[in-house]
N, C-alpha and C positions, 0 to 999 in steps of 0.2 A: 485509877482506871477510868479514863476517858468512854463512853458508851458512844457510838458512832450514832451520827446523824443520816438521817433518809429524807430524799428531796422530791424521790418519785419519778428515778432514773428508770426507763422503760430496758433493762440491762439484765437478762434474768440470773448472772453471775453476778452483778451490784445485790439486787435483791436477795438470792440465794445468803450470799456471805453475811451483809447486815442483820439477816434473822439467826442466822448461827451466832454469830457473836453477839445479839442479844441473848438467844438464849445462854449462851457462855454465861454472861455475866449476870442472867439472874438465876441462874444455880451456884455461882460461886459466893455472892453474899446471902444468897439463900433465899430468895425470896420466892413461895411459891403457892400464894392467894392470888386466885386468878385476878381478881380485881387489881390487885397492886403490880402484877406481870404488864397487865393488860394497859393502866396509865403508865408504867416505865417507857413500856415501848414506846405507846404513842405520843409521848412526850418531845421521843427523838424527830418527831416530825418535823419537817419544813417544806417550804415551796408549795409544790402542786400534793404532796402526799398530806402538808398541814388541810389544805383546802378540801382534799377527798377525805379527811378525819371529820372534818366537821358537818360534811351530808351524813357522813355514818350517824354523830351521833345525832342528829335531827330525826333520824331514821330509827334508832335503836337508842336504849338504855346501856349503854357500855358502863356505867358503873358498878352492875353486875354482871357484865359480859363475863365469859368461860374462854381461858386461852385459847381452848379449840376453835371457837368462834371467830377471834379476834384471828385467828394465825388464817383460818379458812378465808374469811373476806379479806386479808391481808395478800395472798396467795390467787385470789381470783382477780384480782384486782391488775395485781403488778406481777404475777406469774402464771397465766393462766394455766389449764393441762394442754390447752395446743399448742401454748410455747413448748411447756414439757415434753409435750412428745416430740418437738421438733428437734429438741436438745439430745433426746434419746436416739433419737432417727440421724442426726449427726455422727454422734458415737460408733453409733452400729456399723456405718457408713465410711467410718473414717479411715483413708490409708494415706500412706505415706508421700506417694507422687515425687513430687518436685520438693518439696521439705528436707530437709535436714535430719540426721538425726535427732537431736536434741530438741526440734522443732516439732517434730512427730511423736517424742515423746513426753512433750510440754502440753500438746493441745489432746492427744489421749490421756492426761491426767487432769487434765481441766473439765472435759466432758464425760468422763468415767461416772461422776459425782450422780447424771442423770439416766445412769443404767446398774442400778447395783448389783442386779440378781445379775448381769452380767460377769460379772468381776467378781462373785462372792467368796471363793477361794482364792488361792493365789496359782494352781496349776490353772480358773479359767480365764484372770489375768492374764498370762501369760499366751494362753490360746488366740485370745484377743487379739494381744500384741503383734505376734508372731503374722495371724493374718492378715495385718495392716501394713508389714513392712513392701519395699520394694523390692521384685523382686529375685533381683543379683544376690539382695544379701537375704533374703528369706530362703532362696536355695542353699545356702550355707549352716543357716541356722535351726533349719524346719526338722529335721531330725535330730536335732538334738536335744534330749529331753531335761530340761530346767523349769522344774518348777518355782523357782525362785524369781518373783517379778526383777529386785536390784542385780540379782546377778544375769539374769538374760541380758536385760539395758546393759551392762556393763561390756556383757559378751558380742553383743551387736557393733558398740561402738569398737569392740577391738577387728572385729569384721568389717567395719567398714572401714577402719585404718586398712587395713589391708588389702582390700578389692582398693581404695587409692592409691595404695606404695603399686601394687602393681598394676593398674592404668600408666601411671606415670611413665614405671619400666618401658612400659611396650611402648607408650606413646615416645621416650628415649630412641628408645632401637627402631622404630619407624623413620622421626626426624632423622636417623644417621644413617639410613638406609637409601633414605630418598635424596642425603646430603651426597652418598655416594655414587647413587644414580647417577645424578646431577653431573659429578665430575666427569664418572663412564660416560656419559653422552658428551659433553664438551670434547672429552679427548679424541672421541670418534669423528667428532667433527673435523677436530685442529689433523686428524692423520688423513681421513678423507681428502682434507682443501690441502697438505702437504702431498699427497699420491697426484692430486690431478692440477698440482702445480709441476709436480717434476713430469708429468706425462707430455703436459704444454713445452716444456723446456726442449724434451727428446725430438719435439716436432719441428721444431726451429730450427 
């Protein structure tokens, strides 16, 4: 089990992830003296995160620092709260537009992570959802009651297969409509220029 390296990527999804998966891995071999939490992590350092390790500890006695401690100036540092709230304020914000399905629902599960009381069940999940889609397929799917987050996603994408099959239709019967047009007017033409050729002829 490789422990991931931090460089002091200003990414508050790099950051977020690397401290989960420290924490992962030091509750899996168990280690949970703050002191030894605390040199694990900061071991992973490099780059410009090594360099802000070592004003920390010029500054502080990290050899009996308190994980709390360590995670808080880890956190103010490379996550602030007005990142966080900016990450929040995304989410809240976020609909579908010009996105994709699958697109709209990659980046609501990417920023979900910074609004939890949002999403703490799975009927407000879905609430969420629902109100971020666009709106063709949201009038399809707004009264339908699914509390199931995989099965709405599921249910959207088969809705939107559908509002495509039929665009396409129409847009079909359009093109063959305006193909016919098309013809009808040529032919009006060709009998027009034949009426007032034989008119010319009677004249002669």
């Amino acid at each position: 089990m490789d422990p991931p390296e931090f460089r002091g990527e200003p990414d508050p999804m790099v950051v977020e992830d690397w401290m989960k998966q420290v924490i992962k891995i030091l509750d899996i071999i168990r280690v949970h003296k703050n002191e030894l939490r605390v040199s694990f992590a900061s071991f992973q350092f490099t780059g410009d995160a090594a360099q802000w390790w070592k004003t920390i500890k010029n500054m502080h006695n990290v050899e009996v620092m308190e994980w709390g401690t360590f995670t808080k100036f880890f956190l103010d540092k490379y996550f602030p709260e007005v990142a966080r709230d900016a990450k929040r304020d995304e989410f809240m914000f976020l609909i579908q537009s010009n996105m994709t399905v699958n697109q709209y629902e990659a980046s609501f599960t990417r920023l979900s992570r910074f609004a939890p009381e949002v999403i703490a069940t799975e009927e407000y999940k879905c609430k969420r959802f629902k109100k971020g889609l666009r709106l063709g397929i949201r009038d399809m799917i707004i009264l339908q009651e699914l509390r199931n987050y995989s099965t709405l996603v599921q249910r959207v994408m088969l809705v939107k297969e559908s509002l495509r099959d039929t665009n396409r239709i129409l847009e079909s019967r359009y093109q063959s409509m305006a193909s016919s047009s098309q013809l009808g007017s040529c032919s009006m033409k060709r009998q027009k220029k034949d009426t007032s050729y034989s008119q010319g002829q009677q004249h002669i």
